[in-house]
C-alpha positions as a printed NumPy array, in Angstrom:
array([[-27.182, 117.338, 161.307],
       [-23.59 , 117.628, 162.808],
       [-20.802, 115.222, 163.227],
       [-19.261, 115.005, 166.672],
       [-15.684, 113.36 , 166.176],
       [-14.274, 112.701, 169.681],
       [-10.81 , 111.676, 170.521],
       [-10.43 , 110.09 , 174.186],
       [ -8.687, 107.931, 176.229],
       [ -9.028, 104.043, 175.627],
       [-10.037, 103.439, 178.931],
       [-12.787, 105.943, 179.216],
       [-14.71 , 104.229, 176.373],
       [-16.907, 102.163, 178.064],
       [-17.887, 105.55 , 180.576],
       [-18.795, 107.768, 177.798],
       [-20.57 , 104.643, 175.939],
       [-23.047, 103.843, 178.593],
       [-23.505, 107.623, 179.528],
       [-24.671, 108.514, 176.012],
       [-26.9  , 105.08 , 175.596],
       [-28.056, 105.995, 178.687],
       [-29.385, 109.869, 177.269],
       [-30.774, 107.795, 173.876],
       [-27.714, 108.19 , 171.839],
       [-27.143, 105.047, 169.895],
       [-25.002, 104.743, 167.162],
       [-21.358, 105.254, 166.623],
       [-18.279, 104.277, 164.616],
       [-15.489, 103.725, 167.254],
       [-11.556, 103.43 , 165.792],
       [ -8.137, 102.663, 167.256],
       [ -5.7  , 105.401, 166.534],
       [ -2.574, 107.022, 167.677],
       [ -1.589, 110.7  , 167.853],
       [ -0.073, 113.469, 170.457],
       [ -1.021, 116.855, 171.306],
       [  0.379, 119.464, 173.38 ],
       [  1.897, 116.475, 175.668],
       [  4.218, 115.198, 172.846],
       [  4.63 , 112.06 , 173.719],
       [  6.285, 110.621, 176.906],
       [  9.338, 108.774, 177.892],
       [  9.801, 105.193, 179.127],
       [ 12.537, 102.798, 180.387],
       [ 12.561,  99.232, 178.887],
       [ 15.243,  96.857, 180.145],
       [ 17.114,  99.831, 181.374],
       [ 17.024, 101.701, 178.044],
       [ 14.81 , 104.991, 177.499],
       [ 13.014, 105.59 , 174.877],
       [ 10.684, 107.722, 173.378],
       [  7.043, 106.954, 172.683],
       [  5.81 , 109.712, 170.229],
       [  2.636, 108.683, 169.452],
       [ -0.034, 107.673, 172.044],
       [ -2.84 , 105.317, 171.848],
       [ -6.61 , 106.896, 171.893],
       [ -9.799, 106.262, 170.73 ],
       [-11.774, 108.029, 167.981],
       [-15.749, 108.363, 168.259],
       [-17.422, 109.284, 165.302],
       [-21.649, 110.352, 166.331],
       [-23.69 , 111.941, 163.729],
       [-26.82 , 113.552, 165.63 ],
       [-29.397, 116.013, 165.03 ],
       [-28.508, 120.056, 165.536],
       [-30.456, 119.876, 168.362],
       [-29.086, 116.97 , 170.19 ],
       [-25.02 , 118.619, 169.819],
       [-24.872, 120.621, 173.218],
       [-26.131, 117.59 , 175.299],
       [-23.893, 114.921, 173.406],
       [-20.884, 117.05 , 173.858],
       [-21.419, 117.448, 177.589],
       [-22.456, 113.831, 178.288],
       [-18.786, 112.817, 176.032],
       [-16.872, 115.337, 177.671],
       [-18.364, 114.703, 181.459],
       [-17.627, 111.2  , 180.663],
       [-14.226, 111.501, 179.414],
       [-12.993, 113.652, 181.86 ],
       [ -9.822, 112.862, 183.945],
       [ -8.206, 116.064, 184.364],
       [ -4.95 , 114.859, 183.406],
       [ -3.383, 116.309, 180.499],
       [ -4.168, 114.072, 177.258],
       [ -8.103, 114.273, 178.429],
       [ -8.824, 114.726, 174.217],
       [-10.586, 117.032, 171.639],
       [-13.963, 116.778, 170.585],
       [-14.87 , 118.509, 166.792],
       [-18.23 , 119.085, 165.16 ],
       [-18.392, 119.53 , 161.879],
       [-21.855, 119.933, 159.373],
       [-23.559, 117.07 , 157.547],
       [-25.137, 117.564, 154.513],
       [-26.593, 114.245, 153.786],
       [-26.886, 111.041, 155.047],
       [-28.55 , 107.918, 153.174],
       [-29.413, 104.469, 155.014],
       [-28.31 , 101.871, 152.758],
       [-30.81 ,  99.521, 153.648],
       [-34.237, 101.362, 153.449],
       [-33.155, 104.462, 151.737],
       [-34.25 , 106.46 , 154.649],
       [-32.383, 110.318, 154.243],
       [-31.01 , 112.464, 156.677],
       [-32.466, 112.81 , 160.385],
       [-34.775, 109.675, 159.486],
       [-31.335, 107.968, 158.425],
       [-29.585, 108.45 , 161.979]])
């Protein structure tokens, strides 16, 4: 089992949503967060004053999904996601040992 952690832009959320529903991949945590990359931040006027905005709004997907299932989710979120504009995202996968439903007790791929 691997973790896909995907950091987009807000507004491509609903795209990459209904594009991995759409392949029969349900399930995922979905988080407000800020951060910058290679773009640093940008610049903005407000009432005639500049300023700098340093941190930039995104969104954070969290999938877990079976090994086999990683290739396709990554291309259906990164597809999805695409703008070609810098500040596109990252996606990272990272291994599972264990997961537990809470509910039935159900472990690992039975679990997801």
């Amino acid at each position: 089992m691997k973790k896909i952690e995907a950091i987009i832009k807000p507004f491509k959320l609903e795209d990459v949503k209904d594009s991995l529903s759409e392949a029969g991949i349900t399930g995922m945590t979905v988080s407000d967060v800020k951060g910058y990359g290679r773009q640093q931040g940008h610049s903005e006027l407000y009432r005639g004053a500049e300023y700098v905005v340093d941190f930039l709004p995104k969104i954070k997907l969290e999938l877990i999904v079976a090994e086999d299932q990683v290739d396709n989710t990554i291309s259906i979120i990164t597809e999805s996601a695409k703008t070609g504009k810098i500040g596109d995202g990252k996606i990272f996968v990272s291994s599972i040992e264990k997961v537990v439903r809470i509910r039935t007790g159900e472990e690992d791929e039975e679990a997801i």
